[in-house]
Backbone bond lengths (Angstrom), bond angles and torsions (degrees), N, CA, C in turn:
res aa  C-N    CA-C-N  psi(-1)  N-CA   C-N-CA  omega(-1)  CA-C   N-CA-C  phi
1 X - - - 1.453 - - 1.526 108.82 -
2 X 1.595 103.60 147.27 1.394 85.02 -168.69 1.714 107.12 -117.14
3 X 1.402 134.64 -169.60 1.211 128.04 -152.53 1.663 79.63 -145.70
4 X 1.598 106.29 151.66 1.819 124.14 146.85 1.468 105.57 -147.17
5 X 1.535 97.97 161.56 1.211 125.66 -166.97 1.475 101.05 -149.55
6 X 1.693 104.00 129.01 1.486 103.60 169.61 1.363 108.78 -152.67
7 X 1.964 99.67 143.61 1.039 120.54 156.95 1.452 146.31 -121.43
8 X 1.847 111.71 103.44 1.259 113.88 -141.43 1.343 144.13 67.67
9 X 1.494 121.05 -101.45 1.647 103.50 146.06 1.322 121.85 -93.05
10 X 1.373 109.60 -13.71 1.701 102.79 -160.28 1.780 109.88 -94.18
11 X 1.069 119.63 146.34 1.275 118.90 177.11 1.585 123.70 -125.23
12 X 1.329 133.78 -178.32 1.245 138.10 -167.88 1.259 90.89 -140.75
13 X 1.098 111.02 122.45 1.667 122.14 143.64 1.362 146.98 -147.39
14 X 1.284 127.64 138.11 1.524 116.22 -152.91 1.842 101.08 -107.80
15 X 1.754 107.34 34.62 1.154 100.33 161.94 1.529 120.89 -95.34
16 X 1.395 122.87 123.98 1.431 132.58 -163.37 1.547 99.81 -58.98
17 X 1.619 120.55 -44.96 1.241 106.02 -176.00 1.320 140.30 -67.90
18 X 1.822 106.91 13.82 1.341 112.04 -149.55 2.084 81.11 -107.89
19 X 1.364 106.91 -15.08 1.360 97.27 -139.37 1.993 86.53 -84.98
20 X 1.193 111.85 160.97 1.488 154.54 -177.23 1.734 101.13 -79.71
21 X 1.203 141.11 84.30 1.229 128.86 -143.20 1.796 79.98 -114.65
22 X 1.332 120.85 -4.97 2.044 127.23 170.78 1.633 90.02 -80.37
23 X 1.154 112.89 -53.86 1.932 107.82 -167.84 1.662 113.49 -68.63
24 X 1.561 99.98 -12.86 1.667 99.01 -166.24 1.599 100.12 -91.04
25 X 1.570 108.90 -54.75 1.457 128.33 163.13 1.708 121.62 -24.72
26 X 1.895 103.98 -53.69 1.290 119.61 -169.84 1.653 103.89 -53.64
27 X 1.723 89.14 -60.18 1.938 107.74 -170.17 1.268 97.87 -39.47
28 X 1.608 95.38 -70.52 1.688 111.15 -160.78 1.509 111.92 -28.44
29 X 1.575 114.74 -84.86 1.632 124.03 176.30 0.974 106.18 -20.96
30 X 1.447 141.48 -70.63 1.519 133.03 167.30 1.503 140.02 -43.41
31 X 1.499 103.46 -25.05 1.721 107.51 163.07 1.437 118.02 -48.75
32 X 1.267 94.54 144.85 1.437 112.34 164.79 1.861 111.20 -40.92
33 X 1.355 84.61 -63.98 1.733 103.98 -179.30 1.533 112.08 -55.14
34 X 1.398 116.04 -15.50 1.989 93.03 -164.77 1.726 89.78 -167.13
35 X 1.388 101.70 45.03 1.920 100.14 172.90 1.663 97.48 -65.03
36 X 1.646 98.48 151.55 1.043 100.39 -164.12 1.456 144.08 98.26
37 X 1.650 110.52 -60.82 1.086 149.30 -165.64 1.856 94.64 -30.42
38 X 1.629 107.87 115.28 1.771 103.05 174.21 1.435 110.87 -50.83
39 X 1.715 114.59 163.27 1.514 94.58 164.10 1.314 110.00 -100.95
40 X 0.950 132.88 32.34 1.478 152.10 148.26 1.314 127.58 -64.46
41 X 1.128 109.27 -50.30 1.759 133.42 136.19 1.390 110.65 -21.39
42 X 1.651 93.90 -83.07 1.296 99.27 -163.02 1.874 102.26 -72.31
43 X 0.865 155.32 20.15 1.128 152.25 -165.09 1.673 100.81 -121.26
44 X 1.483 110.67 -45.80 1.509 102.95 169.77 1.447 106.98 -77.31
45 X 1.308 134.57 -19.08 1.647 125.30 -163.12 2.014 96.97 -74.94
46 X 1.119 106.99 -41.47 0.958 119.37 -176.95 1.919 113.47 -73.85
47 X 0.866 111.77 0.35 1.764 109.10 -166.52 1.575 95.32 -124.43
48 X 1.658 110.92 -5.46 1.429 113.30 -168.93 1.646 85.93 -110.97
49 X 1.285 128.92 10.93 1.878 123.82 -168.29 0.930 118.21 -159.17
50 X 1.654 136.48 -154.43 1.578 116.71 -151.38 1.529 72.35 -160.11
51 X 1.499 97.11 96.83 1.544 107.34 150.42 1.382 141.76 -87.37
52 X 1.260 122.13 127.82 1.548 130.44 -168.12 1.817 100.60 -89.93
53 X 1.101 103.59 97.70 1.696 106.24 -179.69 1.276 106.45 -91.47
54 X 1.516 116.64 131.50 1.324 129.60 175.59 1.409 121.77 -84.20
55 X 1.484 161.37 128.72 1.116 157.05 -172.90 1.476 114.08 -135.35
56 X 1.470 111.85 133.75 1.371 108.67 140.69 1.097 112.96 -102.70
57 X 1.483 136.57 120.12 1.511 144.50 177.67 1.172 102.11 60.14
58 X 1.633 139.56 -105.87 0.887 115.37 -159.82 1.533 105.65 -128.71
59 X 1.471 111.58 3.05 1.145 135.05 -171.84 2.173 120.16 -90.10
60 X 1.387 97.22 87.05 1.641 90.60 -173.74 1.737 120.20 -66.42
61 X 1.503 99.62 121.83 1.310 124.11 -179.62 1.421 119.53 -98.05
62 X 0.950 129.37 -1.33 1.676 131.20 169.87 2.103 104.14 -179.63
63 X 1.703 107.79 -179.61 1.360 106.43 -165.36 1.689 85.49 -173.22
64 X 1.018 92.44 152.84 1.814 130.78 164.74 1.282 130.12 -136.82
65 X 1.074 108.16 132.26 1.572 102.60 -157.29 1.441 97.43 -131.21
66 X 1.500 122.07 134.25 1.136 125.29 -149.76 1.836 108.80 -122.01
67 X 0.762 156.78 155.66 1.523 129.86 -151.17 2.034 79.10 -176.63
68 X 1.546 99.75 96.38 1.617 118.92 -179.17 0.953 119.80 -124.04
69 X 1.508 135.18 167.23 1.366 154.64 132.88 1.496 109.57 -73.41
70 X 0.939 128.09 -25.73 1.387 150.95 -161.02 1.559 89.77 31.95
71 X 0.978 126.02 88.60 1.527 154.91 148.90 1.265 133.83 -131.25
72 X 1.535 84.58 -75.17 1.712 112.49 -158.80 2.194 105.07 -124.98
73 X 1.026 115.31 -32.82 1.387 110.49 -167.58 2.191 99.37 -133.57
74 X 1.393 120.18 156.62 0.990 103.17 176.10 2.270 81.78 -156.12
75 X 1.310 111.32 148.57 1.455 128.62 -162.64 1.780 97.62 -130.78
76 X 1.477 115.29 101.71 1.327 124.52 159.29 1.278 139.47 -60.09
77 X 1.118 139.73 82.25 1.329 120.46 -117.76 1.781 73.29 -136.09
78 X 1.618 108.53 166.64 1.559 126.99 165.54 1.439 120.92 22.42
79 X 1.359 96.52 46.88 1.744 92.45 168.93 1.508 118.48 -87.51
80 X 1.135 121.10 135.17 1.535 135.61 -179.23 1.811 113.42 -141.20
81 X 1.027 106.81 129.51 1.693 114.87 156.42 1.535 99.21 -98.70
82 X 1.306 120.20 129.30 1.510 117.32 158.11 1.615 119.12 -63.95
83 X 1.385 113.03 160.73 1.593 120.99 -128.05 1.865 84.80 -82.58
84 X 1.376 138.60 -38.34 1.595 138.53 163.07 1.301 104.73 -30.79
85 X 1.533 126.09 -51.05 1.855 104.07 -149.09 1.813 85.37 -120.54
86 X 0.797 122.21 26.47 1.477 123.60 150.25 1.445 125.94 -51.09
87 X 1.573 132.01 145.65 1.478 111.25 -174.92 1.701 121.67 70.10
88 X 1.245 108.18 24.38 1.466 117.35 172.80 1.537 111.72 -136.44
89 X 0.783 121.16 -4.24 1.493 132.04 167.84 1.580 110.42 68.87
90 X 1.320 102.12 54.19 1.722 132.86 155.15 1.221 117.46 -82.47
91 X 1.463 136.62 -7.45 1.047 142.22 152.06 1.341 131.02 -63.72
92 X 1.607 113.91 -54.18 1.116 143.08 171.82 1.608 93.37 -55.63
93 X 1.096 121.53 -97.81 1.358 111.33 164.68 1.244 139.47 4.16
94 X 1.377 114.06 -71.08 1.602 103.76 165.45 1.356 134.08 -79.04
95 X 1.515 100.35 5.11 1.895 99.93 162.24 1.406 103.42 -98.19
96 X 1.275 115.60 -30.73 1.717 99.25 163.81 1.588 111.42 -51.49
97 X 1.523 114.23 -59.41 1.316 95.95 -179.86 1.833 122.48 -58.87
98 X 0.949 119.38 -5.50 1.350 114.68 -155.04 1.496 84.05 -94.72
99 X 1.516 133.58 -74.63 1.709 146.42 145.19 1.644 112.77 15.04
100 X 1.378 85.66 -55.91 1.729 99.84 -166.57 1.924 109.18 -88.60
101 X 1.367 108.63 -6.06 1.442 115.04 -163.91 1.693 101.21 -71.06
102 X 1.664 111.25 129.57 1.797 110.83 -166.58 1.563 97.81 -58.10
103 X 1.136 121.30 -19.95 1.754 111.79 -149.70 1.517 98.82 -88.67
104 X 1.657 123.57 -25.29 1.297 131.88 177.58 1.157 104.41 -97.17
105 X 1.306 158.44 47.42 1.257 152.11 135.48 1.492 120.61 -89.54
106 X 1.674 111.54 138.98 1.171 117.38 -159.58 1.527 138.92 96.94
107 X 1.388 83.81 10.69 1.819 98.51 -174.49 0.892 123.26 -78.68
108 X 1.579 129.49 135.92 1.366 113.10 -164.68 2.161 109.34 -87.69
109 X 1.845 96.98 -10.76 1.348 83.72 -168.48 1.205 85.99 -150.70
110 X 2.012 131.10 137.74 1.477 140.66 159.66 1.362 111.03 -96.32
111 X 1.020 111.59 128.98 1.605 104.97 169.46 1.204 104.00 -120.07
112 X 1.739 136.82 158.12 1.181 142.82 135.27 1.573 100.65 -140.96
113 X 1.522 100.07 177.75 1.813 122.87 176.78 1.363 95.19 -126.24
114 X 1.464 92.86 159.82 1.735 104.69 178.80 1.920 98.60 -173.69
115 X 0.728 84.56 124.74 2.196 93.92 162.60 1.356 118.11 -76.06
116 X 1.895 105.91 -38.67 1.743 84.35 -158.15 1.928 84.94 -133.60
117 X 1.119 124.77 25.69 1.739 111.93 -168.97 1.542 94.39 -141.38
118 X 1.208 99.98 58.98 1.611 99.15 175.59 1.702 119.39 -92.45
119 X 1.395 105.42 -0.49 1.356 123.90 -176.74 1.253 104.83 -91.41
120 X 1.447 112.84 -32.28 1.575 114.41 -155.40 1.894 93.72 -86.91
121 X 1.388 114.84 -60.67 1.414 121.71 157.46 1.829 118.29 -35.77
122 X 0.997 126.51 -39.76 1.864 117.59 179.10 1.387 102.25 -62.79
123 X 1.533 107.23 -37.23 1.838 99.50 -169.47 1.373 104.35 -65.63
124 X 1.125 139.56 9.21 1.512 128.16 172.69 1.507 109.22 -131.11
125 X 1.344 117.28 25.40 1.634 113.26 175.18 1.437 122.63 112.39
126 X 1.674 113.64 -25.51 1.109 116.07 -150.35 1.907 96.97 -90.38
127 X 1.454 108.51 168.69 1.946 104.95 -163.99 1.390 77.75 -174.14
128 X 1.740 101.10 171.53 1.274 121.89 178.94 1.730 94.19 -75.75
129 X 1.804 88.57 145.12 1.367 87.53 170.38 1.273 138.87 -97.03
130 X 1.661 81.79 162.81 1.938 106.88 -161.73 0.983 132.91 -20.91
131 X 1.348 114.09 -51.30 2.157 148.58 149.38 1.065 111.17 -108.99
132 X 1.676 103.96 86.56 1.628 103.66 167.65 1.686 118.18 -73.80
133 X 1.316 108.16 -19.61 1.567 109.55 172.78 1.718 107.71 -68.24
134 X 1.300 108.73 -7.67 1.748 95.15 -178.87 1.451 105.39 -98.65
135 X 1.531 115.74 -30.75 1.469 101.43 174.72 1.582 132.37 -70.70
136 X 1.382 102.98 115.94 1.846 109.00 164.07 1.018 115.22 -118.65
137 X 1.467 101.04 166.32 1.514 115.23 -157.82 2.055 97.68 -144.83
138 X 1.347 99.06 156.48 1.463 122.53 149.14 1.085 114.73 -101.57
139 X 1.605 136.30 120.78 1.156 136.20 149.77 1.603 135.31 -132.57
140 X 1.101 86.92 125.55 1.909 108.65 -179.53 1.640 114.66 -93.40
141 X 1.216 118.49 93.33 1.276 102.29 -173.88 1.812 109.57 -103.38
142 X 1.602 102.55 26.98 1.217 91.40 -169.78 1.760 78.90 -123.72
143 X 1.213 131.20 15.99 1.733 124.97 -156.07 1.949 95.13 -83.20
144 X 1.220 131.44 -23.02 1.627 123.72 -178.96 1.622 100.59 -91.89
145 X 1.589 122.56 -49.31 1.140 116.74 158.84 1.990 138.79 -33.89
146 X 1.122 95.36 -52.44 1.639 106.96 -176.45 1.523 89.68 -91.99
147 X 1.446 141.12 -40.93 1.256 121.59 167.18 1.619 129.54 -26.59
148 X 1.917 107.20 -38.34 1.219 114.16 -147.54 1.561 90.18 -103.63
149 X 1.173 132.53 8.86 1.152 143.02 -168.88 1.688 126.68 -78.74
């Protein structure tokens, strides 16, 4: 079931069918995080999670993509405002909505990554983590690149 939220013109919604999977694809490949990235990729990342689509009218301008158990653990994954509605505090916004969403309450742990929005993430709780000696990782940062090869 899906949820919206609006303010003024812009809205939130975590219905998959609403979302722009050319505007998500476009950003994405160009991120820092996922150049490259197939939209095949992005088409299952998204059908496997609970994306928060951003809109003005009918036109999607940014997304969060949420990757849960909805229990116990929840993974912040590909958030973007496109580079126009930046500086209006649509960001802020959709981690309130994301924070405030009934189905994610009760978690024992949030994770996301970020390079350059570490300011925007503290205002809601989030910090380096607790036991950084416990977190490991696999990483391929060449796996959408050499994919396309």
């Amino acid at each position: 079931m899906s949820s919206e939220w609006q303010r003024g013109e812009y809205t939130i919604s975590t219905d998959k069918q609403r979302l722009d999977i050319d505007v998500i694809h476009n950003f994405l490949t160009q991120a820092y995080w996922s150049i490259g990235v197939p939209r095949e990729t992005v088409e299952r990342a998204i059908e496997h999670s609970m994306p928060f689509g951003l809109y003005k009218g009918l036109e999607q301008i940014g997304l969060a993509r949420i990757v849960t158990d909805y229990t116990t653990f929840a993974y912040i994954a590909d958030v973007f405002i496109l580079e126009p509605y930046r500086g209006q505090g649509l960001s802020k916004w959709l981690m309130e909505v994301i924070l405030s969403h009934p189905d994610l309450q009760g978690l024992r742990r949030w994770l996301l990554m970020t390079k350059d929005a570490h300011g925007l993430y503290q205002q809601f709780g989030f910090n380096t983590p607790h036991y950084p000696d416990r977190v490991l990782e696999i990483l391929d940062l060449n796996v959408y690149t050499r994919a396309n090869k």
